[in-house]
ZAVEXNU-145070 format. One record per residue: residue number from 1; residue in one letter; chain; x, y, z of N, C-alpha, C in turn. Coordinates in steps of 0.1 Angstrom, whole numbers. Layout:
ATOM, NUM, a, A, X, Y, Z, X, Y, Z, X, Y, Z .
...
END
This chain:
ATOM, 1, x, A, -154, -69, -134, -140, -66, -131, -139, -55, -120 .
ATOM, 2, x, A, -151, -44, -118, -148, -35, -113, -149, -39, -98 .
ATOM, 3, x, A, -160, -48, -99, -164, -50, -83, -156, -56, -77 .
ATOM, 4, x, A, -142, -59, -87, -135, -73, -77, -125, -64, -71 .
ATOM, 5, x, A, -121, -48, -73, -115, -41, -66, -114, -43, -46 .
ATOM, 6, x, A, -129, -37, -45, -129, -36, -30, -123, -51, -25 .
ATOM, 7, x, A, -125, -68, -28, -124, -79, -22, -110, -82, -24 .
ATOM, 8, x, A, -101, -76, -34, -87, -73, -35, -80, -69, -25 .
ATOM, 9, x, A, -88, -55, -22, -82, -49, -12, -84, -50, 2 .
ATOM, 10, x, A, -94, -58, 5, -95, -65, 17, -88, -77, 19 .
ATOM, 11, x, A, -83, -83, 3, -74, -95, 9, -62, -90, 15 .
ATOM, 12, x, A, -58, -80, 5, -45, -77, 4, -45, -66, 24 .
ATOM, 13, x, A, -51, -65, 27, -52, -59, 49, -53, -73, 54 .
ATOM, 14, x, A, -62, -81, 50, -66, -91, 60, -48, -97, 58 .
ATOM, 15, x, A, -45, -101, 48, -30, -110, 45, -21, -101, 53 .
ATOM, 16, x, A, -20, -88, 52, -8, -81, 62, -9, -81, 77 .
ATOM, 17, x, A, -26, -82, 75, -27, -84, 92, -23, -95, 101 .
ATOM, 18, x, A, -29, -101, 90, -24, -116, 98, -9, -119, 102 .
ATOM, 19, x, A, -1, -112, 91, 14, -113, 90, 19, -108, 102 .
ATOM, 20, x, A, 17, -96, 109, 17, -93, 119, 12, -94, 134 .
ATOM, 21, x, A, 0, -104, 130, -2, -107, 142, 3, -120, 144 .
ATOM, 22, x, A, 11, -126, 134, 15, -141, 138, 32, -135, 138 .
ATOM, 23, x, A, 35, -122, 139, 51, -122, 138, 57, -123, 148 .
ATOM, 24, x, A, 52, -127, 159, 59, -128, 169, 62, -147, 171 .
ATOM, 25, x, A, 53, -152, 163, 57, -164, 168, 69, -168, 160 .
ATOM, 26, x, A, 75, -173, 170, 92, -183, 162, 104, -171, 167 .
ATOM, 27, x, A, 98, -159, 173, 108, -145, 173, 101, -135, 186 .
ATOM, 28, x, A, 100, -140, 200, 92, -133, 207, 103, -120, 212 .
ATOM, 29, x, A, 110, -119, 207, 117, -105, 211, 117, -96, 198 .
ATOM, 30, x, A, 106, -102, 192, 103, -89, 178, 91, -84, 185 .
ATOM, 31, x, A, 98, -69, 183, 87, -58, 188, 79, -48, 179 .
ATOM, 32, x, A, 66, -50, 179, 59, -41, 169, 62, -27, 172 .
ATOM, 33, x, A, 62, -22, 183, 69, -8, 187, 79, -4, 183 .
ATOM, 34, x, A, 92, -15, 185, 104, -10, 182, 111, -9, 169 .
ATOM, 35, x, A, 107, -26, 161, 111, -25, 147, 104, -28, 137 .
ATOM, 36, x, A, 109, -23, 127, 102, -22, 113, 99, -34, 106 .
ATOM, 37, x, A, 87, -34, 103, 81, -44, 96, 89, -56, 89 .
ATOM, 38, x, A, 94, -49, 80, 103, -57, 76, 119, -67, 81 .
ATOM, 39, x, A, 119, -61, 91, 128, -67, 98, 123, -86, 104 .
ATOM, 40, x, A, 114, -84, 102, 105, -99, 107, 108, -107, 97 .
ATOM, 41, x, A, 111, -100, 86, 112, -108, 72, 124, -112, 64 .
ATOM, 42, x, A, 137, -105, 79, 153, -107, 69, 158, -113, 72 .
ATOM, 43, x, A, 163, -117, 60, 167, -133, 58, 173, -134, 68 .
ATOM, 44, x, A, 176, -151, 70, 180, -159, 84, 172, -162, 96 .
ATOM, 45, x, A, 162, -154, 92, 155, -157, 109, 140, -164, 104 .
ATOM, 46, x, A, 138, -173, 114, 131, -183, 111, 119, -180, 106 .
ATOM, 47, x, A, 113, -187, 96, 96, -180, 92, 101, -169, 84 .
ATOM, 48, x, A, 112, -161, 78, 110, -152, 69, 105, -151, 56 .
ATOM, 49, x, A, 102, -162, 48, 97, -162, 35, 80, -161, 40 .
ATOM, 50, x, A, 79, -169, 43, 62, -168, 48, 55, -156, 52 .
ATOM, 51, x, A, 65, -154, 65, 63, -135, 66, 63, -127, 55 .
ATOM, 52, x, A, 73, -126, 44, 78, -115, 36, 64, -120, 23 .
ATOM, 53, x, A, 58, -130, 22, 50, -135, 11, 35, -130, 20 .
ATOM, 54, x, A, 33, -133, 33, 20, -127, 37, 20, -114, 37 .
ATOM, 55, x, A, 30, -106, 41, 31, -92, 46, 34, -81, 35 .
ATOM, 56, x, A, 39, -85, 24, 44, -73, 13, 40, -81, -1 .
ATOM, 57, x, A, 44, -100, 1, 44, -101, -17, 27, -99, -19 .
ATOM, 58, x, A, 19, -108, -13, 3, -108, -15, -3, -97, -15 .
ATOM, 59, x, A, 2, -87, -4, -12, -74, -7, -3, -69, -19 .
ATOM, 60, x, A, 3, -66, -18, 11, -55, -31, 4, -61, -46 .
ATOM, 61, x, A, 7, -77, -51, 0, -81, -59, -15, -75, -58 .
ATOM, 62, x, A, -24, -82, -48, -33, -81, -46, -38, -66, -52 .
ATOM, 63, x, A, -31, -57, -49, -39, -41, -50, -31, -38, -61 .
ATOM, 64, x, A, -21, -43, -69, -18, -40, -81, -30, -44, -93 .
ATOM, 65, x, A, -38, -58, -88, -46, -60, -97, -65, -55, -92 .
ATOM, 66, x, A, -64, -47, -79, -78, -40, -76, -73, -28, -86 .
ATOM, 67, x, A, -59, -23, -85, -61, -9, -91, -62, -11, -111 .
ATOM, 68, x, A, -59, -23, -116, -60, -24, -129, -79, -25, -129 .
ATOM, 69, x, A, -80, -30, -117, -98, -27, -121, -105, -12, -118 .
ATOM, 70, x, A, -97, -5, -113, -105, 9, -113, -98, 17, -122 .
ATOM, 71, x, A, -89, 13, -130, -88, 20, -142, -98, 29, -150 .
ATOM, 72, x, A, -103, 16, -153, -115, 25, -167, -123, 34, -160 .
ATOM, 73, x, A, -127, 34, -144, -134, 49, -138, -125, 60, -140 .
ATOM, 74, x, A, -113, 56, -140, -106, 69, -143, -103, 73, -157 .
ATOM, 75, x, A, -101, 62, -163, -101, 65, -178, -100, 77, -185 .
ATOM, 76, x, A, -114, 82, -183, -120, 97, -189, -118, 107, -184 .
ATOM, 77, x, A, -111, 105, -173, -108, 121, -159, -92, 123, -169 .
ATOM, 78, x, A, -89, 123, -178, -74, 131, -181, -59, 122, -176 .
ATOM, 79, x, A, -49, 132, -180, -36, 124, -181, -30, 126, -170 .
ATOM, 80, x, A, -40, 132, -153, -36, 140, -143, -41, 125, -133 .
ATOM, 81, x, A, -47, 123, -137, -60, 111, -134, -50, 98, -133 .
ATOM, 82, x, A, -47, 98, -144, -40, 85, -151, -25, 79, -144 .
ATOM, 83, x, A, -23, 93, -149, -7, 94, -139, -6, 92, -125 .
ATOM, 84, x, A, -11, 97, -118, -20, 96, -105, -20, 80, -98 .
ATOM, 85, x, A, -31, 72, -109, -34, 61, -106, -16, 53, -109 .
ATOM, 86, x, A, -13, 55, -123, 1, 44, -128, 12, 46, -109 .
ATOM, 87, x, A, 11, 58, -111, 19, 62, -95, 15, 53, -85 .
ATOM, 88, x, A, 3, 56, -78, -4, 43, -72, -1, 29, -74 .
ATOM, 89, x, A, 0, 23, -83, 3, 15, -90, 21, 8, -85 .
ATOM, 90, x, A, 29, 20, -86, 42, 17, -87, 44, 18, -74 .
ATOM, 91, x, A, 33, 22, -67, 34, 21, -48, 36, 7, -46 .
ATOM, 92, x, A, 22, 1, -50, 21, -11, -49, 31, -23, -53 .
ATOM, 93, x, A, 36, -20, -68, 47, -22, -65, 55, -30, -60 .
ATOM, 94, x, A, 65, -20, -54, 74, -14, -48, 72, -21, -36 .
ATOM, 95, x, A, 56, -21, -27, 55, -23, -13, 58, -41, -16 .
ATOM, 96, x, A, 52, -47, -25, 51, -60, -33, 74, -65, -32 .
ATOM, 97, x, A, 76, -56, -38, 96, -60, -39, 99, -60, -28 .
ATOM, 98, x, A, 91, -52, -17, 101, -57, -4, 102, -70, 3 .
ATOM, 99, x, A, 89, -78, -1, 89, -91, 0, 101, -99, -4 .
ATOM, 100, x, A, 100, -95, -20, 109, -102, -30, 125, -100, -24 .
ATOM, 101, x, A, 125, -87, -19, 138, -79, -17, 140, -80, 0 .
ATOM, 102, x, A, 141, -93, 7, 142, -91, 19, 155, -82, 24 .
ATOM, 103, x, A, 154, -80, 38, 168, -72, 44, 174, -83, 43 .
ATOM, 104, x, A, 189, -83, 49, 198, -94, 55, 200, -92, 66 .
ATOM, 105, x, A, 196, -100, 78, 197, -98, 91, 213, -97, 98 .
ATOM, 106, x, A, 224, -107, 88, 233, -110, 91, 243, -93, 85 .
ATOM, 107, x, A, 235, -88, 76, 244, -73, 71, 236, -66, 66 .
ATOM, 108, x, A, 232, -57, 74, 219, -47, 75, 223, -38, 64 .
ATOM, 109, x, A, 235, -32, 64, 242, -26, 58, 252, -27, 39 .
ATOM, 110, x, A, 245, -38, 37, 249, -50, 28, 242, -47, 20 .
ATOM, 111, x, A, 245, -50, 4, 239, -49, -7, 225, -56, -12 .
ATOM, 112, x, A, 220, -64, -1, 203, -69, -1, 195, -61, 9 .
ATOM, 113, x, A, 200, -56, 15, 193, -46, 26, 193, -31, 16 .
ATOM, 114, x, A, 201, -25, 10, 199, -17, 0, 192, -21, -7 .
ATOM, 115, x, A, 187, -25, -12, 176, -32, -25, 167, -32, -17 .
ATOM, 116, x, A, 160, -39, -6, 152, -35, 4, 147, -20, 3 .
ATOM, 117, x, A, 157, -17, 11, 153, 2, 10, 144, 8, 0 .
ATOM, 118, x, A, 159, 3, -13, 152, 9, -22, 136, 12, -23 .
ATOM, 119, x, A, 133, -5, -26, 119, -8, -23, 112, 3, -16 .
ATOM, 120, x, A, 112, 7, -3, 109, 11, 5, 105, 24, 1 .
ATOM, 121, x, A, 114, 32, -3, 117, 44, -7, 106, 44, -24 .
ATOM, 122, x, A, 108, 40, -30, 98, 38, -35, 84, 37, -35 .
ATOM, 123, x, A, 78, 31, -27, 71, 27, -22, 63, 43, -17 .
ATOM, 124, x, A, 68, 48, -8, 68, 60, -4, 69, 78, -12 .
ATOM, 125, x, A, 78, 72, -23, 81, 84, -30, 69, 86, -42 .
ATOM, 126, x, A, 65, 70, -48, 53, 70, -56, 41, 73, -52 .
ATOM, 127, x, A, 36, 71, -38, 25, 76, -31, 19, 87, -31 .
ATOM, 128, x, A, 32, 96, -28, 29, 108, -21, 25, 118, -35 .
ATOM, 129, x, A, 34, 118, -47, 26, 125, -55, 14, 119, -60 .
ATOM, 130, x, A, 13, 109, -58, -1, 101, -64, -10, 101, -60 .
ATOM, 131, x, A, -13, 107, -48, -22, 113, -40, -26, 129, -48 .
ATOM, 132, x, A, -13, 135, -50, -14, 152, -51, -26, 148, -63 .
ATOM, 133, x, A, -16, 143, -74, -23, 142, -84, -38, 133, -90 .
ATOM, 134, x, A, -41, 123, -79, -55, 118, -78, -62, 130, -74 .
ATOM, 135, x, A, -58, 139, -60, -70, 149, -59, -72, 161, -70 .
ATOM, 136, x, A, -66, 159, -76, -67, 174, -87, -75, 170, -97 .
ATOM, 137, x, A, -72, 153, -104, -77, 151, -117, -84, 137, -118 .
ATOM, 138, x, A, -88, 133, -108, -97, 123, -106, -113, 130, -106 .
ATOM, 139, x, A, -115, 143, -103, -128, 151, -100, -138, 140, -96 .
ATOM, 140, x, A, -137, 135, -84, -146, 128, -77, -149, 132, -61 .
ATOM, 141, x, A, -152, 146, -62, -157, 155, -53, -148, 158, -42 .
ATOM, 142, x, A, -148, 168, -34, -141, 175, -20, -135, 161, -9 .
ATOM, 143, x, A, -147, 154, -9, -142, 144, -2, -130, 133, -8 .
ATOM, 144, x, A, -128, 130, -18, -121, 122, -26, -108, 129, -22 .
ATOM, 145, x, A, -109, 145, -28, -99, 151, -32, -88, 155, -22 .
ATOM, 146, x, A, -98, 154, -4, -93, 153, 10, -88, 146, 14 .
ATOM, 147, x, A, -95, 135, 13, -88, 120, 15, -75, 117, 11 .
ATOM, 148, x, A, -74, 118, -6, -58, 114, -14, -51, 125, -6 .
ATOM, 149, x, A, -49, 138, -1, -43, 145, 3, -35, 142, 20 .
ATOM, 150, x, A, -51, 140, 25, -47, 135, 37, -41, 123, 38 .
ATOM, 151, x, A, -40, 111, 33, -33, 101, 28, -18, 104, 23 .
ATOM, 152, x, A, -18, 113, 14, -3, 117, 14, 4, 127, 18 .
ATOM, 153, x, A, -1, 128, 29, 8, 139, 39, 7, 129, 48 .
ATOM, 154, x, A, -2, 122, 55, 4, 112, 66, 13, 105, 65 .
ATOM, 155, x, A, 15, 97, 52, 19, 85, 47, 34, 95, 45 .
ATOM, 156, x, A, 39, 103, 39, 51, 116, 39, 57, 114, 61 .
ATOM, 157, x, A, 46, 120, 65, 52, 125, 80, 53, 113, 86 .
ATOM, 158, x, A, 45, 96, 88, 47, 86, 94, 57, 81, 86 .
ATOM, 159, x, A, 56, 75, 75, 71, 69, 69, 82, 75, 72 .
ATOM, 160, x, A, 84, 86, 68, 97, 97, 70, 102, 102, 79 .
ATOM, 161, x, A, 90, 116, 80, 97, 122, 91, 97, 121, 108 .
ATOM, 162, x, A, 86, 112, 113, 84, 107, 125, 93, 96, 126 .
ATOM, 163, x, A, 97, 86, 116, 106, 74, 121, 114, 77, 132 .
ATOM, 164, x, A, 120, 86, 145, 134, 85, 151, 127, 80, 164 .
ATOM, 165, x, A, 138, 73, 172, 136, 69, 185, 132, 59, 186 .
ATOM, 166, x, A, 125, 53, 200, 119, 43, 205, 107, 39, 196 .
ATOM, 167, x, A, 95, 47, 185, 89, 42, 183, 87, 44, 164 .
ATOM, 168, x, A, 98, 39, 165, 101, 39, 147, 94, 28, 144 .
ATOM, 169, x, A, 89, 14, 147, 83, 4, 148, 68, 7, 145 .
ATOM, 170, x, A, 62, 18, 153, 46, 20, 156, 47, 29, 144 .
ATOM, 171, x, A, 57, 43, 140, 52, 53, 134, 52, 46, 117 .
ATOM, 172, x, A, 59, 35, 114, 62, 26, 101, 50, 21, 103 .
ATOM, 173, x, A, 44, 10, 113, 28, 6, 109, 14, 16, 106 .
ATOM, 174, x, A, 18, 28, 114, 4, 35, 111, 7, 42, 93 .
ATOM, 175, x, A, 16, 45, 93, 20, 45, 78, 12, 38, 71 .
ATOM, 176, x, A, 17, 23, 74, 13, 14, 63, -4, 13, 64 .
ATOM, 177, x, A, -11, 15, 76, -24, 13, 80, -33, 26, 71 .
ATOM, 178, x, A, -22, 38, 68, -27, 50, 60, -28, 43, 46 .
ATOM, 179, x, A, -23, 38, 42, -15, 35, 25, -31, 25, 22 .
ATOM, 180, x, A, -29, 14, 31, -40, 6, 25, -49, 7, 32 .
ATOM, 181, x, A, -55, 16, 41, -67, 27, 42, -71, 34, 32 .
ATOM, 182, x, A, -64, 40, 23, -68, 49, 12, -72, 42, -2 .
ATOM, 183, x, A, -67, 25, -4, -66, 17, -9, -82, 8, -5 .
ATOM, 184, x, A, -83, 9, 5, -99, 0, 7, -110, 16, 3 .
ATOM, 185, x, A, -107, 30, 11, -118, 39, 4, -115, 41, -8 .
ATOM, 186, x, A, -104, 37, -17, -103, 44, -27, -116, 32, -38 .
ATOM, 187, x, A, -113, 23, -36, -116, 9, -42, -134, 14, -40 .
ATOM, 188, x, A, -138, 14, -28, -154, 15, -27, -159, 30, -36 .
ATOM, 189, x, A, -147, 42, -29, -157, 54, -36, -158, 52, -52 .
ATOM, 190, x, A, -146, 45, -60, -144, 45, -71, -155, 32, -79 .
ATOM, 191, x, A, -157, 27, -72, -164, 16, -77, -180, 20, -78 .
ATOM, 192, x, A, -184, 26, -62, -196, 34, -70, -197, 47, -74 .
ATOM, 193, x, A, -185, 52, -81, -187, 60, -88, -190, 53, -104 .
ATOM, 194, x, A, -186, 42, -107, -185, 38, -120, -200, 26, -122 .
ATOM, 195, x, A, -204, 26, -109, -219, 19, -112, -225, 30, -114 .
ATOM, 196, x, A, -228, 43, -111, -234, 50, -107, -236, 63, -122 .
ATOM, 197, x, A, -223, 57, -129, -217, 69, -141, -229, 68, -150 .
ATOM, 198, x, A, -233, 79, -156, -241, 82, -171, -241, 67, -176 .
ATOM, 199, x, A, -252, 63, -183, -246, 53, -193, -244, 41, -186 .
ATOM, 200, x, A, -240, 42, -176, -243, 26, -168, -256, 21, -171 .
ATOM, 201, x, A, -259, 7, -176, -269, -1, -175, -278, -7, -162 .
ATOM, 202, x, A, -291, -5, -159, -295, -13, -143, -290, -27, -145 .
ATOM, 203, x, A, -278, -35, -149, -279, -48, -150, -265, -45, -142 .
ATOM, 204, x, A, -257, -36, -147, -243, -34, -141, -243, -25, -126 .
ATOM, 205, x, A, -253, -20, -127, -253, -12, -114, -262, -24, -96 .
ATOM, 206, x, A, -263, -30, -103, -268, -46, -94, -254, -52, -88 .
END
């Protein structure tokens, strides 16, 4: 179960990537520079379910069920550990409802584009402590502890506070390129940390 983490989380990049590199077709005045991912995906404009099902519903699944497999590595690290990961968890989520929760192209401002957000905001707000608290109580060395940090301070300053201007579009994908960046090293360091644990068998560590 553990090893199916890392191939999770490479579905769940390769499916977003793809989303975006086919979002231009059906909509060539969508700009990855200018606008936000999700805007490829609200309602009315042609190709939005397929977009919103490659690009948010699949990986979000996808790494909701890599991270039920790195559970039990964490298991034993405490309730700092745990919380940490459930947070992660509710990232995923959250990134997963914005599919479900498209904008509405026709009223940005409308009661389905709120729900959207929400999503969004979520998505964002669970991360960021879920980082603090993986580096403190996961104890899976300096580097681990750097990474979740660095991870949630980028993912804080690209989602948030860089969005203004002309490239609200670019500073929203490197965001998301941080999020499940941390989600493919998290998957491999964790995975051989739990072949590698006391008490592993040579049958499981193969």
């Amino acid at each position: 179960m553990r090893r199916a983490a890392v191939p999770l989380v490479l579905l769940a990049l390769a499916s977003f990537a793809l989303a975006l590199l086919l979002a231009g077709a059906g909509l060539p005045e969508y700009s990855h520079r200018l606008h936000p991912v999700a805007l490829r995906g609200a309602a009315g404009l042609p190709g939005a379910m397929p977009f919103n099902a490659a690009a948010f519903l699949l990986p979000g699944i996808a790494l909701l069920l890599a991270s039920h497999a790195l559970r039990p590595t964490l298991a034993a690290r405490g309730w700092t550990a745990r919380i940490g990961l459930t947070l992660a968890q509710l990232s995923a989520l959250a990134f997963a409802m914005q599919g479900a929760l498209p904008l509405d192209a026709r009223e940005l401002d409308g009661d389905a584009s709120r729900l959207h957000a929400l999503a969004w905001m979520i998505w964002w707000i669970a991360f960021v402590p879920a980082m603090a608290l993986l580096a403190v109580g996961a104890r899976r060395g300096a580097s681990f502890a750097v990474a979740c940090l660095l991870a949630g301070a980028l993912v804080l300053v690209l989602a948030v506070l860089a969005p203004v201007g002309a490239w609200v579009g670019l500073a929203q994908r490197l965001a998301f390129l941080v999020w499940f960046g941390w989600w493919l090293y998290a998957a491999f360091a964790l995975n051989r940390a739990s072949a590698s644990a006391p008490g592993s068998s040579p049958t499981a560590r193969r």
